[in-house]
C-alpha positions as semicolon CSV with decimal commas, in nm:
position;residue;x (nm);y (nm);z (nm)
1;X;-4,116;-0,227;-1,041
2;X;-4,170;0,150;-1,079
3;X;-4,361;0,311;-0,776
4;X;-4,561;0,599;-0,806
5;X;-4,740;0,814;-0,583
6;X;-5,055;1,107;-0,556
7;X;-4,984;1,456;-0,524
8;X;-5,120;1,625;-0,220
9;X;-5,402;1,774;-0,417
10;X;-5,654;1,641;-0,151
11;X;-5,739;1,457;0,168
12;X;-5,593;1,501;0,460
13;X;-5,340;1,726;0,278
14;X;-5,571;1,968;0,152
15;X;-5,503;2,238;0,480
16;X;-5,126;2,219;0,337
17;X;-5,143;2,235;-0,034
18;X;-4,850;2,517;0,013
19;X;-4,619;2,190;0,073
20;X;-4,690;2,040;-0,260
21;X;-4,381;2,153;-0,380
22;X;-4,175;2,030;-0,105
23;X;-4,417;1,659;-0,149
24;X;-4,306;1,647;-0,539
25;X;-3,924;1,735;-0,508
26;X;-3,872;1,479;-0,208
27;X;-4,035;1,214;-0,375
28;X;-3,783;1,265;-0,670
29;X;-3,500;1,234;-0,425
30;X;-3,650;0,933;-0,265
31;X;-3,682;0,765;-0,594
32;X;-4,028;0,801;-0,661
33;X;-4,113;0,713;-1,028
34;X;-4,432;0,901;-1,115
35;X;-4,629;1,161;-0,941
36;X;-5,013;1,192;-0,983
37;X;-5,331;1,395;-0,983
38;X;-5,729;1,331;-0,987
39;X;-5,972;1,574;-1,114
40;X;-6,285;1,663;-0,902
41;X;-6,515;2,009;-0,868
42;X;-6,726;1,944;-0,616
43;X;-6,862;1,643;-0,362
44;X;-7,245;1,675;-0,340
45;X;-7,464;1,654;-0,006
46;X;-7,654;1,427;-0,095
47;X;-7,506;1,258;-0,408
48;X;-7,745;1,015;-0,646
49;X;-7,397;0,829;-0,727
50;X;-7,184;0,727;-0,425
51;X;-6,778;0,690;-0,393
52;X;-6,703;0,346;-0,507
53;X;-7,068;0,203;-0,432
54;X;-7,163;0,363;-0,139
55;X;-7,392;0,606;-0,056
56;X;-7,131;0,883;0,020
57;X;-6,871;1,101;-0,105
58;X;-6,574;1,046;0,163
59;X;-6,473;1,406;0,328
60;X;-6,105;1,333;0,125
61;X;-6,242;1,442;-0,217
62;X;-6,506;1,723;-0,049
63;X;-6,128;1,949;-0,123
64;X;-5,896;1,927;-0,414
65;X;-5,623;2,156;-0,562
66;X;-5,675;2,248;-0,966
67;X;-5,511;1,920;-1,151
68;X;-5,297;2,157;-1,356
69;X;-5,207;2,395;-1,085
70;X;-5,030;2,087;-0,904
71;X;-4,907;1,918;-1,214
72;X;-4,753;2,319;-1,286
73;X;-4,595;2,277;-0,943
74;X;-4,461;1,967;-0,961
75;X;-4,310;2,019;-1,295
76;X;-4,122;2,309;-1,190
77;X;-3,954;2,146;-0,870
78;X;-3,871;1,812;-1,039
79;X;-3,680;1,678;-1,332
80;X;-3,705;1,296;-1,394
81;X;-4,052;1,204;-1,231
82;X;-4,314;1,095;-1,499
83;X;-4,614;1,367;-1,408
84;X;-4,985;1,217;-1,436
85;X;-5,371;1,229;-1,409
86;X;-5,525;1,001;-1,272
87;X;-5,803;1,060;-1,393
88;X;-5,877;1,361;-1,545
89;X;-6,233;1,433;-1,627
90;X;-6,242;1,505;-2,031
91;X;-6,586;1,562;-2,075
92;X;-6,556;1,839;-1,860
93;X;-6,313;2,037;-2,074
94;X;-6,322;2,161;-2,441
95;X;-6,124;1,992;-2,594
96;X;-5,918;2,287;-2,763
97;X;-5,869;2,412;-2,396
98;X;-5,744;2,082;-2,220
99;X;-5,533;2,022;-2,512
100;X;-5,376;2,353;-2,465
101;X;-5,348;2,277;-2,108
102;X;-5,215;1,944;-2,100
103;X;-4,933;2,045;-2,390
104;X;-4,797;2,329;-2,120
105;X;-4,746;2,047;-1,885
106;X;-4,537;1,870;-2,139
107;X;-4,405;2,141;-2,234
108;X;-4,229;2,261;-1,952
109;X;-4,159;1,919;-1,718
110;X;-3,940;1,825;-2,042
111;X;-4,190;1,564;-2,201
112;X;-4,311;1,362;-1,866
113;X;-4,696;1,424;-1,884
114;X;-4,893;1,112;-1,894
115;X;-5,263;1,216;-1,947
116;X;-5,540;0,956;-1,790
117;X;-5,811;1,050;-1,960
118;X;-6,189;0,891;-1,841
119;X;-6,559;1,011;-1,778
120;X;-6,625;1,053;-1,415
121;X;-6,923;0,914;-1,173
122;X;-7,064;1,180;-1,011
123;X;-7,401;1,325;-1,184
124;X;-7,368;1,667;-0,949
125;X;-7,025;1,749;-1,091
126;X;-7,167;1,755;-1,457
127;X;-7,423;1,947;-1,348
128;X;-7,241;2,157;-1,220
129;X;-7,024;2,231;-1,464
130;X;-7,299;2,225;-1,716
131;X;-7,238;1,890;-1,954
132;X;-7,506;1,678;-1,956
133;X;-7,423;1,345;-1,805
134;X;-7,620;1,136;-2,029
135;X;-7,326;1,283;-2,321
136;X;-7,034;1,209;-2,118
137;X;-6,890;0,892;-2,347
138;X;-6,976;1,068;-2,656
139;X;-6,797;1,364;-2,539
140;X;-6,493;1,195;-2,449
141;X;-6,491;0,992;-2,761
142;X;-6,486;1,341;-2,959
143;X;-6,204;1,467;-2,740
144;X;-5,978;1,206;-2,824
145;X;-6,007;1,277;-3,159
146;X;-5,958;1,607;-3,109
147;X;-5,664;1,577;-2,887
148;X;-5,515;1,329;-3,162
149;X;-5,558;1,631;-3,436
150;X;-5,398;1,907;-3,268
151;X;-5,134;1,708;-3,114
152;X;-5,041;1,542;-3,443
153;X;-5,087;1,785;-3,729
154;X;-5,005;2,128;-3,850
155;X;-5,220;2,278;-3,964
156;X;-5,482;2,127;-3,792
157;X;-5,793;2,049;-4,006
158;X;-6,153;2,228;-3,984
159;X;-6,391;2,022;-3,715
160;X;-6,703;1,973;-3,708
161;X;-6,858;1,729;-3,477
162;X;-7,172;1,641;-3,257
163;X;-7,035;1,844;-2,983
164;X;-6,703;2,091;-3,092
165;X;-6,656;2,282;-3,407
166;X;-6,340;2,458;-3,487
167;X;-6,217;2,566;-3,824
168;X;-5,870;2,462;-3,991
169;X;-5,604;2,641;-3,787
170;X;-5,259;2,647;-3,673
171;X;-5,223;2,556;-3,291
172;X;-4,926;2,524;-3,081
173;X;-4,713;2,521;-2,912
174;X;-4,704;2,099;-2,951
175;X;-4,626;1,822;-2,717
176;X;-4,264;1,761;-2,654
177;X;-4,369;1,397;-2,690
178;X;-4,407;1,301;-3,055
179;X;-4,566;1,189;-3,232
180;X;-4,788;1,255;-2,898
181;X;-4,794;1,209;-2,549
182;X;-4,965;0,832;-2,468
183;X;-5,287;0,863;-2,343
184;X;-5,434;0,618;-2,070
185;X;-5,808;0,564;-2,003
186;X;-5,998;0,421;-1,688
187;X;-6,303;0,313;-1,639
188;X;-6,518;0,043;-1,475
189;X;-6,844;-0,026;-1,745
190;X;-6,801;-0,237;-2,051
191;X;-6,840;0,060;-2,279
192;X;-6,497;0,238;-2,162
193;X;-6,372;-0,118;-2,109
194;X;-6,400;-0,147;-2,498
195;X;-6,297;0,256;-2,580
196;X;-5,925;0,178;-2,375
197;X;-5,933;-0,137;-2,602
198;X;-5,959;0,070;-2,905
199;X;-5,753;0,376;-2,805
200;X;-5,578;0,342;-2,541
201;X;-5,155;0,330;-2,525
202;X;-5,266;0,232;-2,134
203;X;-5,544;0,167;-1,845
204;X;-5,572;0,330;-1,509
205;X;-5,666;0,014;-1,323
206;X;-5,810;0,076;-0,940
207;X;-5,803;-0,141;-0,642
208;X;-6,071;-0,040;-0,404
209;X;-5,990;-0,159;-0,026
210;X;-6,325;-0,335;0,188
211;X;-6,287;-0,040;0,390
212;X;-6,387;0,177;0,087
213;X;-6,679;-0,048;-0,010
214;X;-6,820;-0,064;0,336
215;X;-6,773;0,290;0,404
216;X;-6,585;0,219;0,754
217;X;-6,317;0,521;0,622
218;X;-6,532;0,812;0,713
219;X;-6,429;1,085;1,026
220;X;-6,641;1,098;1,356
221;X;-6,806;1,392;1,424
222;X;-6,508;1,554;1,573
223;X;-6,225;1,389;1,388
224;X;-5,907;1,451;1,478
225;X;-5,608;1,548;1,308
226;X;-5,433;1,206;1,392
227;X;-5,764;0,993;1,239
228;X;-5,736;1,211;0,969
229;X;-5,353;1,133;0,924
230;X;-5,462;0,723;1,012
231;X;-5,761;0,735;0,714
232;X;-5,620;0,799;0,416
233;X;-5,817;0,779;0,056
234;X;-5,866;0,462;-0,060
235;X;-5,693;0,529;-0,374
236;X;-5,588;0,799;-0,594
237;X;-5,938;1,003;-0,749
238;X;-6,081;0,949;-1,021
């Protein structure tokens, strides 16, 4: 069995993010297999989409530490520990950029970035970031084949799609990882049930605990730093 386990990115953690380092390098030592981040921007008010069914955003994800900052981090304190996201937001991203992004990782941990790739659930956060929501499978179906092309060929051809256009250029540096690093989706609907089918090397599956569905995990008024340390997020982001 291989155990893995969330960066510090967020939660009850999020006052200490200065300890991340310390987190990733004692989890190597322990014998931690993998070390993970989610992706998240923001954790509206008053959201139309709840966390995991409910009508809330839990105060855990209202903070949370730039995916590739603490990925950066981790990579330079450890040497063995696979380094993943779980789950990063593609649609967000160009994909030029988060290709460019994600390569660094695997460039400098040595090979060890997993990338969990998916499309999100929160409406506010595309808005805010200013994708359209209604685009966000289309989007993500055009990064992966965007990621595939730079990761896998040199030069990499012209693009033009419903979303990104690039002309034929060289880009690099490329992933350690060849012919590429494997690329996991999530997802709960039966339209990214199908994508991860099709072009997936792996699935970020989720397990949510009753106390996430009902919504019991959230701090009192005044919570206190020991509730805060009892309550932890139901699982990692995503």
């Amino acid at each position: 069995m291989h155990v893995g386990f969330s960066l510090p990115q967020y939660g009850a953690m999020s006052d200490q993010l200065d300890k991340l380092a310390g987190f990733a390098r004692q989890a190597e030592e322990l014998g931690a297999d993998s070390l993970w981040v989610g992706d998240r921007v923001l954790a509206g008010v008053n959201p139309r989409v709840g966390y995991m069914g409910t009508d809330t955003i839990p105060w855990q994800l209202r903070t949370m530490l730039d995916p590739f900052v603490a990925l950066s981090v981790a990579a330079s304190v450890t040497e063995r520990v696979l380094l993943g996201t779980s789950t990063l937001i593609a649609p967000w991203y160009s994909p030029l950029l988060l290709a460019r992004s994600l390569t660094g990782v695997d460039v400098v941990s040595g090979g060890r970035l997993i990338p969990g790739l998916g499309t999100g659930w929160s409406p506010e956060e595309y808005q805010g970031v200013g994708v359209p929501w209604q685009e966000r499978g289309a989007r993500l179906d055009e990064c992966l084949e965007v990621l595939e092309a730079v990761w896998t060929t040199e030069p990499v051809a012209r693009h033009e799609g419903r979303h990104y256009a690039f002309p034929a250029a060289h880009i690099g540096p490329k992933p350690l990882q060849r012919p590429r690093p494997p690329i996991y989706l999530s997802g709960f609907a039966p339209a990214s049930q199908r994508r991860a089918a099709r072009r997936a090397d792996g699935v970020l599956p989720v397990a949510v605990p009753e106390t996430a569905r009902s919504g019991s995990c959230r701090p009192p008024p005044s919570a206190s730093s020991g509730w805060r340390r009892r309550c932890r997020p139901p699982c990692p982001p995503r």
